[in-house]
C-alpha positions as CSV (number, residue, x, y, z in Angstrom):
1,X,0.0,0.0,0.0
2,X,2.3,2.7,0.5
3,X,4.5,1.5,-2.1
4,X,2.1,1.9,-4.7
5,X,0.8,5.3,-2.6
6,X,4.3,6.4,-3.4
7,X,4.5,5.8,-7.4
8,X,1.0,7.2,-7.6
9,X,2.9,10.7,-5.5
10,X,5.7,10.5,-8.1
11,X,3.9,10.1,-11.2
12,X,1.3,12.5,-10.3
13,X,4.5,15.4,-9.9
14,X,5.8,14.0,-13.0
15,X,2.8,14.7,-14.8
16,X,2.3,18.3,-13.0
17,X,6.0,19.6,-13.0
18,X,5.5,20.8,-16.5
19,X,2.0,22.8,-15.9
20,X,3.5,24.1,-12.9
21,X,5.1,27.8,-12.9
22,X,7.1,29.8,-10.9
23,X,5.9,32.4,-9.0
24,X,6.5,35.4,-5.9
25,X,9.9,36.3,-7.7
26,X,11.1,32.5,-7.5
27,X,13.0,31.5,-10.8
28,X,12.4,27.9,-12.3
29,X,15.9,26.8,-10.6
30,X,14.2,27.6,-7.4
31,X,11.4,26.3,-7.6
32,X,12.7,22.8,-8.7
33,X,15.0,23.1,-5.5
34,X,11.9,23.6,-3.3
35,X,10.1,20.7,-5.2
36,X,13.1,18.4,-4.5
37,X,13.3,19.2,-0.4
38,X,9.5,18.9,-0.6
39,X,10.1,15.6,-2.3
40,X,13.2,14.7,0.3
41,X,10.5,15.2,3.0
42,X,7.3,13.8,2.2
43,X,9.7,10.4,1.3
44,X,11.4,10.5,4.3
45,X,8.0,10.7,6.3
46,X,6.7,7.8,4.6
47,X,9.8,6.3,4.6
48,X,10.0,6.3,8.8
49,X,6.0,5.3,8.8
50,X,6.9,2.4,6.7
51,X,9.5,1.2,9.5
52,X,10.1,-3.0,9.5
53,X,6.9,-4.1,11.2
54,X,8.9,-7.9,12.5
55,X,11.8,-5.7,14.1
56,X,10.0,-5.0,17.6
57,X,12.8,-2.1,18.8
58,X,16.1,-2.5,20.7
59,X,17.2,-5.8,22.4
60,X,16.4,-6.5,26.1
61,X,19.5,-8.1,27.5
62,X,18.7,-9.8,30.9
63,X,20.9,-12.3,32.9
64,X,19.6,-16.2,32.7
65,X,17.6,-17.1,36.2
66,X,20.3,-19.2,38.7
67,X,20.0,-22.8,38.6
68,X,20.5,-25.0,41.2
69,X,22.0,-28.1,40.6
70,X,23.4,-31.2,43.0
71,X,26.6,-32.9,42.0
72,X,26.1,-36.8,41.6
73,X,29.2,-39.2,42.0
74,X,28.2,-42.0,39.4
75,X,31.5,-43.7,39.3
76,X,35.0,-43.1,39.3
77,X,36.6,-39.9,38.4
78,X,39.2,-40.2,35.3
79,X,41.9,-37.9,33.2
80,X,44.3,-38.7,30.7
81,X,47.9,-39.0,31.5
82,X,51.0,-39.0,29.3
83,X,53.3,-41.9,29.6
84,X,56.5,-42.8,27.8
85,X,56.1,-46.1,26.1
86,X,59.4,-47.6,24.7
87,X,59.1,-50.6,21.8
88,X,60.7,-53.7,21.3
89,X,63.2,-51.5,18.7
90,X,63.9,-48.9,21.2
91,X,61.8,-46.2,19.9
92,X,60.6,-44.0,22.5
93,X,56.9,-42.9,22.2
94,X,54.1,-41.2,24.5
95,X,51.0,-42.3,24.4
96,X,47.7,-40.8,26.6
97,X,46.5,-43.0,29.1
98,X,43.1,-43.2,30.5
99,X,43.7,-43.6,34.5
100,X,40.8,-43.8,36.8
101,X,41.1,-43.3,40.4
């Protein structure tokens, strides 16, 4: 709706710009300077009523609500560990190592 409410503005000045004439000591470049700010401000005032209707405004930041949690021991607590490992050629390697306490 406003889109085609803004062609019908513009073609409507295109077809009255030439019947229009300069008056009150104005000269024609004047007057085609007042039609273009008059222009600039009747697009920008449909331009900031035409705003993105899905964008709602600025973001609300807010911190998450605490949560409360108890620790459960299931089974044994485990890491990895590096350990040299040395082959039957005596080439030294480290490997990780699961170890559970």
């Amino acid at each position: 709706m406003v889109r085609s409410l803004a062609i019908a503005l513009v073609v409507g000045g295109l077809v009255a710009a030439p019947a229009a004439q300069a008056r009150d000591g104005i000269g024609p470049g004047g007057a085609a300077a007042l039609g273009v700010l008059g222009g600039l401000a009747v697009g920008g005032a449909l331009g900031a009523a035409a705003a993105d209707p899905y964008y709602p405004g600025k973001p609300v930041y807010r911190a998450p609500r605490p949560v409360y949690v108890e620790e459960e021991v299931v089974g044994p607590v485990c890491h990895f560990e590096r350990r040299r490992y040395i082959d039957a050629y005596g080439d030294v390697y480290f490997r990780r190592v699961r170890v559970c306490e």
